[in-house]
C-alpha positions, 0 to 999 in steps of 0.5 A: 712476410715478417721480418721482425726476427731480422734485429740489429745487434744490441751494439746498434740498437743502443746509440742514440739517433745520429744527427746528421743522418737525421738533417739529412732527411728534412734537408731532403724534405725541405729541398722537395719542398722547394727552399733554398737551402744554405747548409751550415750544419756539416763540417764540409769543406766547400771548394776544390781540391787543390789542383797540384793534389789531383793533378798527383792523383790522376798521374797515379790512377794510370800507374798499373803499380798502384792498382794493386792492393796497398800494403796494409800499413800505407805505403812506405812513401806516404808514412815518410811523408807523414813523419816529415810533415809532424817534424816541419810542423811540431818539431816532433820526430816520428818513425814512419815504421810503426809509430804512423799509420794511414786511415780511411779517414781519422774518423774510422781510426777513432771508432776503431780504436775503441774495438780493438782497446775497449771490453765490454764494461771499461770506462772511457773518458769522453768530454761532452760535447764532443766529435761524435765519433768520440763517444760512439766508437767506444759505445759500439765497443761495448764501453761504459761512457763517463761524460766530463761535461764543459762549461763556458766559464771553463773556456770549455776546457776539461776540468781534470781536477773534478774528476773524481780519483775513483773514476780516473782510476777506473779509466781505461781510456781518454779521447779529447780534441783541441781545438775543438769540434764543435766548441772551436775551444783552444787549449794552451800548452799548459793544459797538455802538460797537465793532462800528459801528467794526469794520464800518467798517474792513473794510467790512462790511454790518451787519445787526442783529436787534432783535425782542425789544428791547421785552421788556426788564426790570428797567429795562434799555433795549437799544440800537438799532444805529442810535443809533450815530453812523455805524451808518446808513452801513453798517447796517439793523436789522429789528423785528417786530409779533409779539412786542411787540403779540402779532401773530405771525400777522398778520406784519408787520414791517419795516426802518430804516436806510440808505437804498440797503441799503433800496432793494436789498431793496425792488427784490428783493421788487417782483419777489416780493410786493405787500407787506402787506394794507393794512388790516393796515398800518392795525392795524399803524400804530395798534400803534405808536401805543398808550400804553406802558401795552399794553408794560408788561403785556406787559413784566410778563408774561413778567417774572413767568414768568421769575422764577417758572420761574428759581426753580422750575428751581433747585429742579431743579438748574439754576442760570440767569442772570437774563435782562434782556430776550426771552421766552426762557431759554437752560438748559444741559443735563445733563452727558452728554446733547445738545440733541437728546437732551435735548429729545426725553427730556423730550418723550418723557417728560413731554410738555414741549416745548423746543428743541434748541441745536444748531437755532441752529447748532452753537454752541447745542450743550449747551444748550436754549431754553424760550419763557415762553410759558405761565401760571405754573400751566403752568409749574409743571405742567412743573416737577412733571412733570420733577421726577416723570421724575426730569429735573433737572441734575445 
């Protein structure tokens, strides 16, 4: 029978190849092929849940109140825990009704964000590279990309002074993400304070990332958008369960910040989805409510990998910046050879498993992002089994 009348709407046919979906196809290949696969390529996390979390879940699982449909706002428990957590964490006072609101996860709050705010045609701001989540929400949206392309001699920070006044003028909206995923860049309080301004004069939505915020090291504290006198005006900001409590696959995150920002996105999934299993927001709430001690192992573990795969990678060549915050460490390719080619070299031949830059948008060309997301004794499998294929920069 033909099928060919059967067409996805031009909304789909028009994003790029999705990476990941991609590596998980020759995973599955190199996997039937018999290699021992050590991936590096996702952002996810390895290890339990704390148990404390699940113990709260199981215990809520078999209260018959929760089995009900949430309210579609979260519950009132869960947004007080919220609130709370911002105050302990950032001394920034929230109010649980109406400026926090519960996701399915922070990726599905980003890509909505963009449907219930982006026309067809509005320009949106968007750094490259970036979270994916950030440049495709606002494509399926129908919006019009322009990418503000980082540079290392920029601490791959957004140079807000090259953006041309005629296209700040024109934006609609501004998604960025400190720190970074996939560069593991930081930005300091001074940046906020002059991207809060910047937004205020041309009148652009900001909509700031900060999913990897709890992994920060070395005693650096990242700052929150909405510590910045007038962010909350103009601004939201977005944080996951999934890297900081090892929750990726509970999918719960959620949003803070200005109130009718909020209630846009709020009105859009009324119309999409019940919101989170309640029993999962009881889990959730007591995350948010667990003594720092949970944090710092956490903070400890992905400090050790960074050091240990920092060191092994120089022995290699590669000379990689010492991240202060996120999971990740961004590495340059070697001279002659692209993302794509790299990380499907270094597949092929010692079944190590990296993301290619150019999945973040064109300006990760050049570079790759390995996720610490493995024990040292893994990652030091990995370095021998580049150094054996004779992968290394040069």
């Amino acid at each position: 029978m033909n099928l060919d009348w059967i067409t996805p709407a031009d909304r789909l046919r028009s994003l790029p190849p999705y990476v990941f979906a991609r590596l998980d196809e020759l995973k599955a290949r190199a996997r039937e092929q018999g290699l021992d696969l050590i991936d590096l390529g996702m952002g996810n996390p390895d290890g339990a849940t704390p148990q404390p979390i699940v113990d709260a879940a199981i215990a809520a699982l078999q209260n018959p109140a929760n089995h009900g449909y949430p309210p579609f706002e979260g519950t009132a428990d869960f947004r007080r825990a919220i609130t709370d957590w911002y105050y302990r964490r950032y001394n920034v006072a929230l109010d649980p009704d109406g400026e926090a609101l519960p996701l399915l996860g922070s990726k599905e709050g980003l890509a909505h964000l963009a449907i219930a705010y982006i026309n067809p045609g509005d320009l949106v701001l968007v750094p490259s590279p970036s979270y994916p989540a950030h440049f495709r929400g606002p494509l399926i949206a129908g919006g019009k990309i322009y990418p503000l392309i980082l540079k290392p001699e920029n601490d791959w920070l957004i140079d807000l002074k090259a953006i041309p006044d005629a296209i700040a003028q024109q934006a609609k909206i501004l998604y960025f993400n400190y720190p970074s995923n996939p560069t593991a860049a930081v930005a300091p309080r001074e940046f906020f304070e002059e991207i809060v301004a910047f937004a205020h004069r041309h009148e652009i939505m900001l909509v700031h990332d900060q999913a990897y915020a709890e992994l920060a090291f070395d005693g650096y504290q990242p700052t929150s958008l909405l510590e910045i006198p007038g962010a909350k005006d103009i601004g939201v900001e977005f944080h996951t369960m999934s890297k900081t409590y090892n929750m990726a696959g509970w999918r719960v995150g959620f949003v803070v910040g200005n109130r009718h920002i909020i209630q846009g996105l709020r009105t859009l999934k009324t119309n999409l989805d019940y919101g989170i299993f309640a029993a999962l927001q009881t889990a959730a709430q007591t995350a948010l409510n667990l003594p720092d001690v949970y944090l710092h192992d956490v903070q400890d573990r992905y400090r050790t990998r960074r050091d240990f795969l920092i060191a092994g990678l120089a022995k290699l060549g590669w000379d990689v910046p010492k991240t202060k915050a996120t999971m990740y460490l961004w590495v340059a390719c070697p001279p002659g050879i692209g993302s794509t080619d790299f990380a499907l070299s270094v597949l092929q031949q010692t079944g190590v498993v990296v993301t290619p830059g150019n999945a973040f948008g064109a300006g990760g060309e050049g570079y790759v992002r390995i996720s610490l997301i493995a024990d040292c004794d893994r990652l030091q499998e990995a370095l021998d089994r580049f150094d054996k294929a004779g992968i290394r920069y040069s």
